[in-house]
N, C-alpha and C positions, 0 to 999 in steps of 0.2 A: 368132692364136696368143697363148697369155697365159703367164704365169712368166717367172722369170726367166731371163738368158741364160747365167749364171756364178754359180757361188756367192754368195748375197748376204749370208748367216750363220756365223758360227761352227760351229751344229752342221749347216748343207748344207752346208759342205766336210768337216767331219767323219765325216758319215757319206757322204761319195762318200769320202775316204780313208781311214778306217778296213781294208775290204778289202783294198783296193791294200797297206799296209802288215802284212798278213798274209800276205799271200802273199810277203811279202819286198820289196817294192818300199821304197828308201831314200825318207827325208822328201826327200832330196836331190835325186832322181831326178823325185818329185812336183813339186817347186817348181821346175826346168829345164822339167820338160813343164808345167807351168801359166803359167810365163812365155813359152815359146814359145807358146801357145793364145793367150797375149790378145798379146802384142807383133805376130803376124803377123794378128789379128781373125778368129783362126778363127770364135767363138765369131759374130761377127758375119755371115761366111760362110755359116756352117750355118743361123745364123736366117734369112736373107733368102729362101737356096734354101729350107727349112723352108715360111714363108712364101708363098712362091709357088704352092710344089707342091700346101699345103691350101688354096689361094684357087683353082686353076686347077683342080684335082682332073682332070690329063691321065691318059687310059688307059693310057698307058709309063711311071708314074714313073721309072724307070731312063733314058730315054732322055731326058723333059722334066730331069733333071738334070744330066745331060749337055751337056745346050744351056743351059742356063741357065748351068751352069759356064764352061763355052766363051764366053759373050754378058758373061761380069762378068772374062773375061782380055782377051777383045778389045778392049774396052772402057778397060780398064788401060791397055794396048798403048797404047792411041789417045792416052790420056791424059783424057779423058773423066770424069767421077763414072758412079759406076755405078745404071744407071736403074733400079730395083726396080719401081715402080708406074707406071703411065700413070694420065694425068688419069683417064681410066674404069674402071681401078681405084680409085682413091681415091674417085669417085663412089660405086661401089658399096661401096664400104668404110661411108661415111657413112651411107647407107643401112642397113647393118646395123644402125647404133649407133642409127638413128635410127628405132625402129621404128612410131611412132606418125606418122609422117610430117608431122611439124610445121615440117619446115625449118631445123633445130637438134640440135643436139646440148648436152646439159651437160658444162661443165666438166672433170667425173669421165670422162665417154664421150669425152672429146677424148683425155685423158691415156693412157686405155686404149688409143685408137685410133693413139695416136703410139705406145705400149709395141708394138702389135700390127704396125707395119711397120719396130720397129727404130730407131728414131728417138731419139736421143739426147740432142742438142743441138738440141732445140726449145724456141721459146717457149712460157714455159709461161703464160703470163695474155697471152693472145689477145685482139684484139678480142672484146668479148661477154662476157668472163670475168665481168665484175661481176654480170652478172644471169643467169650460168650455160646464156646463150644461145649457141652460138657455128655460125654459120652456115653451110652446104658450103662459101661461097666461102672466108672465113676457113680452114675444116680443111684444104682445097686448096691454099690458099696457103703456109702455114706449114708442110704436111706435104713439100710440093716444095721450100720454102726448106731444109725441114732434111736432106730425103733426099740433097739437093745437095752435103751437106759430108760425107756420106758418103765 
């Protein structure tokens, strides 16, 4: 999944708010429902399920969301981080980025691939970084250290 997850410009929130305030909605009314989106992580909510749903491509989307929803309350409950990817997800995550099958990914396809599960607070100069090699095991690594602090 790529772009952004929230406004990241002046004119992308403008032009999602422009409408809304045509239609009568106060600037006031915007910035209550824009700080409850990001104070509660909606924005981060929807990416993950987002995420999932186009990686797993289930015949019920309605229903895989469902459970998905369910599996990141329970999870809450438990107290737990919430598990977005299994190892063999991120395998084949890797895999995409790495089409030439060399056993590496660059640098640029790491970053992408951390933007692509949500991932936030990752290290960003990786083992490998310097020579724009950075290896499954490393993207594995640091994509589970940073999903953790989710």
């Amino acid at each position: 999944m790529t772009g952004p997850t929230t406004p990241q410009s002046k004119n992308e929130t403008t032009s999602t708010i422009d409408p809304l305030i045509e239609r009568g909605v106060s600037k006031k009314q915007i910035d209550d429902a824009m700080n409850y989106l990001s104070t509660n992580n909606v924005y981060d909510i929807i990416q993950s399920v987002t995420s999932s749903l186009i990686y797993s491509r289930p015949d019920d989307p309605k229903e895989f969301v469902i459970k998905k929803l369910e599996e990141m309350r329970n999870t809450k409950i438990r107290g737990n981080s919430i598990p977005q990817y299994s190892r063999d997800n991120l395998v084949a995550l890797f895999r995409i980025f790495d089409v030439a099958s060399r056993g590496f990914i660059t640098i640029d396809q790491y970053h992408s691939a951390m933007f692509d599960i949500g991932a936030k607070d990752y290290n960003k100069i990786p083992s490998g970084w310097a020579t724009s090699k950075i290896s499954m095991e490393t993207f594995i690594e640091e994509a589970t250290i940073s999903l953790s602090r989710l």
